[in-house]
C-alpha positions in Angstrom: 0.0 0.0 0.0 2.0 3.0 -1.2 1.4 6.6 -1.2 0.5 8.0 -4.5 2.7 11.1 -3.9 5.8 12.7 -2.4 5.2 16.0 -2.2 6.0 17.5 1.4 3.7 18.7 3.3 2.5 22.6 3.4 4.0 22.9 7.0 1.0 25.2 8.9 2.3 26.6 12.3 -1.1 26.4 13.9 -3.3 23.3 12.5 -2.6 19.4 12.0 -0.9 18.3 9.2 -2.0 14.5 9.7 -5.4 13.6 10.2 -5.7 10.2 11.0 -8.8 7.9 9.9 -7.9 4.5 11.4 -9.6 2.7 14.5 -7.6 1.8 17.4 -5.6 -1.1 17.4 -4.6 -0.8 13.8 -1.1 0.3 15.4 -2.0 3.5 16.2 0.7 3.9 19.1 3.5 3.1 17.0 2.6 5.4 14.4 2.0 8.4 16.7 5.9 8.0 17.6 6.8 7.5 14.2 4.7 10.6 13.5 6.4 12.3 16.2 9.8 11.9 14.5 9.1 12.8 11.2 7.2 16.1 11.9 9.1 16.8 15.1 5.9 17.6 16.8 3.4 16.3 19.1 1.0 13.6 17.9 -3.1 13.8 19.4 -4.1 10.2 20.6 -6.1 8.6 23.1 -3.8 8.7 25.9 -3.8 12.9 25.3 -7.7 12.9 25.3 -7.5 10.9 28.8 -4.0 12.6 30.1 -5.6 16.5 29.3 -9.5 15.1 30.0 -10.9 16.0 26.8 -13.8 14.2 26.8 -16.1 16.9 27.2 -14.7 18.9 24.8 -15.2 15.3 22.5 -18.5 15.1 23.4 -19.1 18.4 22.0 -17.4 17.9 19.3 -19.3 14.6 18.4 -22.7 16.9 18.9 -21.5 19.6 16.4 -20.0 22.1 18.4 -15.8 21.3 18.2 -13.4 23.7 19.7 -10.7 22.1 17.0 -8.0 25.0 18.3 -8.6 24.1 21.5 -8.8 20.2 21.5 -5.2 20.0 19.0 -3.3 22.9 20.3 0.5 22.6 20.3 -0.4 19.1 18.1 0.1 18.4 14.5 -1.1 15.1 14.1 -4.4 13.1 15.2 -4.8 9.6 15.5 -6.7 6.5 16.7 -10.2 7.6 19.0 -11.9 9.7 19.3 -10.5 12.1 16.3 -10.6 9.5 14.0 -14.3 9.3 13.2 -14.4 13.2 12.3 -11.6 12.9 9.8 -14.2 14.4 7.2 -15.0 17.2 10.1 -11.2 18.0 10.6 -10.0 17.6 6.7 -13.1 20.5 6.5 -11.2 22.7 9.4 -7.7 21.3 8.2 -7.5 21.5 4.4 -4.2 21.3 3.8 -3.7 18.2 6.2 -3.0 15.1 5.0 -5.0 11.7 6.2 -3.7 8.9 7.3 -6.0 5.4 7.5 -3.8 2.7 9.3 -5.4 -0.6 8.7 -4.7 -4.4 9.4 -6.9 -7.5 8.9 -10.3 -6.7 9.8 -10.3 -10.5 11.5 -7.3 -9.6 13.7 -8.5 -5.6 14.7 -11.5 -7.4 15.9 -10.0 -10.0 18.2 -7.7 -7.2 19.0 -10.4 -4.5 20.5 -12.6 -7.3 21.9 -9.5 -8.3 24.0 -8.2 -4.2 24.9 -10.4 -1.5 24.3 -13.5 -2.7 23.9 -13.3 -5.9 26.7 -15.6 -5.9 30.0 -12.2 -4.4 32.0 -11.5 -1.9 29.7 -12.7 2.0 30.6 -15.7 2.3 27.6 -17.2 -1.1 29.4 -16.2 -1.6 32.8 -18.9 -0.2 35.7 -16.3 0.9 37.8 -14.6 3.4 35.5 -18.5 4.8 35.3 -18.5 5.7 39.1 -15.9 5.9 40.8 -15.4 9.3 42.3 -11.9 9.9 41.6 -12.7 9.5 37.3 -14.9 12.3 37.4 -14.8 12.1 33.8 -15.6 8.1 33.3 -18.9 8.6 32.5 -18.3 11.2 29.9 -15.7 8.8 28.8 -18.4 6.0 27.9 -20.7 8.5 26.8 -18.4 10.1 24.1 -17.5 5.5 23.2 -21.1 5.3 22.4 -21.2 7.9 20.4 -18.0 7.0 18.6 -19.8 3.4 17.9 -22.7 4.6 16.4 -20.5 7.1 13.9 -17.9 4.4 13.0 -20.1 0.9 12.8 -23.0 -0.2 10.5 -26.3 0.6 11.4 -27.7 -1.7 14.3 -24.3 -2.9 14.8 -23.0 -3.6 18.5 -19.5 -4.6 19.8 -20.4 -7.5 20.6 -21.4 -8.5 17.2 -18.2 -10.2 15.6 -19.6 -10.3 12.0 -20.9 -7.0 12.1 -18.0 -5.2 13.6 -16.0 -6.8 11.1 -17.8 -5.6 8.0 -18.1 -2.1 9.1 -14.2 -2.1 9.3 -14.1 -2.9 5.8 -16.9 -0.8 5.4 -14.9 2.4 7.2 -11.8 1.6 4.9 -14.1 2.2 2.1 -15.5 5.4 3.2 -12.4 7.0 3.8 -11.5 5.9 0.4 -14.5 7.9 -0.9 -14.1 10.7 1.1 -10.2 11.1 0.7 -8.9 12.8 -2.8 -6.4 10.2 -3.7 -3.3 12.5 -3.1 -4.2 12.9 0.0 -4.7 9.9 1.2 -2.3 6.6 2.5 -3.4 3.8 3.5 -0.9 2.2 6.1 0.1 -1.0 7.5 2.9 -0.5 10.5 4.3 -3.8 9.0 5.6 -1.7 6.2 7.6 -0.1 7.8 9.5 3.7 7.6 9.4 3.9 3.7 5.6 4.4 3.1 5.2 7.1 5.9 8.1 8.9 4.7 7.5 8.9 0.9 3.8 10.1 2.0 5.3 13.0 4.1 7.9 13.9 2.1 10.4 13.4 4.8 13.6 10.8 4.8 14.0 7.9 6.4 15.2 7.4 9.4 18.2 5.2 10.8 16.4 3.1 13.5 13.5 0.6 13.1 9.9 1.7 12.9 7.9 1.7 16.3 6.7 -0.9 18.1 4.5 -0.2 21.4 0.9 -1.0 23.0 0.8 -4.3 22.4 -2.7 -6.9 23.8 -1.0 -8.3 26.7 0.9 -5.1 27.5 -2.5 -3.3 27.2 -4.6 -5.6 29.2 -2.3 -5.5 32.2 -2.8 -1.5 32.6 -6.0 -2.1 32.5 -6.4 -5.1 35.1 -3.7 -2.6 37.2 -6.1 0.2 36.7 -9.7 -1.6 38.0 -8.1 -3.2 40.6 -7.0 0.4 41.9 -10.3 1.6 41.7 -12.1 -1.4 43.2 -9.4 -0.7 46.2 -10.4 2.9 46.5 -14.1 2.4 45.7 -14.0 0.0 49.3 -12.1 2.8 50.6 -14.5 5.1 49.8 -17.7 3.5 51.0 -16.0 2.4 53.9 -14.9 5.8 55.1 -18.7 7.1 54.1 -19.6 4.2 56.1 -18.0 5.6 59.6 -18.9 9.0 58.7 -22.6 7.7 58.6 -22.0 5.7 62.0 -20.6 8.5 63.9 -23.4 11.0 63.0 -26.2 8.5 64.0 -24.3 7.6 67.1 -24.8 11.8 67.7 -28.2 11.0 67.2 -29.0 8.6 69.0 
């Protein structure tokens, strides 16, 4: 899959310069630090939306109402959720931005997100990240997933649904193929490696092998870390608001 042009980009000191169309897990992570290197500037991913608690500013976004300036400032690149399901919104704010659609099997994303992102422990499923005090932002979290499903999958179409999630992949791939002028657009597999990327950005190649980070198992274990931390301090919490409760009715009594 190789980029149908060379030209370098038209560097823009204030908006992105990549816009990236692909779901997570389609190596997303890796290509955010390769992105990082080429442009020599910050990447926009889902850890930045959690890190900077964006999700509000998402959610507004996903209702019509995006603050683009504020949401990507000091970034010239967006990937993975939740910017990649308004690549046609931000190639509209962005026009001189490039898009990038990283893809793998649809069969292997699927087992890949039903394992990480999208599994019972991860923070779009899992209870706990919906109310525990400390993520005062966990609801808006799951709120902005659900709207990010019903953008980016087929009509009627759950997570859950293996066949289904699997033919809206292809069926993303080929929207952003429609959307995308040619020239624009690459379609990118990390497996290829450095030259792709760089022929696409106009930039050389670098002297070091191409990224490779956030894999399942590495992925799953932050997770489990995570929901075991907040099942600890949920305990915590009702305990303490348990003794609280006690000493007042003993005033009372």
């Amino acid at each position: 899959l190789i980029a149908t042009m060379d030209a370098p980009l038209m560097e823009d000191n204030e908006g992105l310069l990549v816009i990236g169309a692909g779901f997570g897990r389609t190596g997303t992570s890796s290509t955010k630090i390769a992105l990082e290197k080429l442009l020599d500037a910050k990447s926009y991913h889902m850890g930045e939306c959690w890190q900077h608690n964006h999700f509000s500013m998402w959610e507004e976004a996903y209702l019509g109402r995006p603050d683009w300036k504020s949401i990507f400032k000091g970034y010239k690149a967006t990937l993975d959720y939740p910017g990649c399901a308004m690549f046609a919104e931000l190639m509209a704010e962005y026009p001189n931005a490039k898009v990038l659609l990283t893809v793998r099997s649809a069969e292997s994303w699927y087992k890949s997100v039903s394992d990480t992102i999208w599994s019972p422990i991860s923070p779009e499923e899992h209870w706990v990240w919906r109310w525990n005090v400390r993520l005062s932002y966990g609801r808006t979290w799951q709120r902005v997933a659900k709207m990010f499903t019903k953008k980016t999958l087929l009509p009627g179409v759950t997570r859950r649904d293996a066949e289904g999630c699997i033919k809206s992949f292809d069926a993303w791939t080929e929207h952003v193929k429609a959307t995308v002028p040619p020239e624009k657009l690459l379609i990118f597999d990390v497996k290829e490696g450095w030259a792709p990327l760089c022929k696409f950005l106009g930039k050389p190649v670098p002297d070091e092998p191409f990224p490779h980070v956030n894999d399942t198992k590495e992925l799953r274990g932050f997770f489990q870390s995570i929901v075991y931390w907040l099942y600890a301090w949920n305990l915590f919490a009702a305990a303490m608001g348990g003794a609280a409760v006690w000493q007042i009715w003993k005033r009372l009594l």
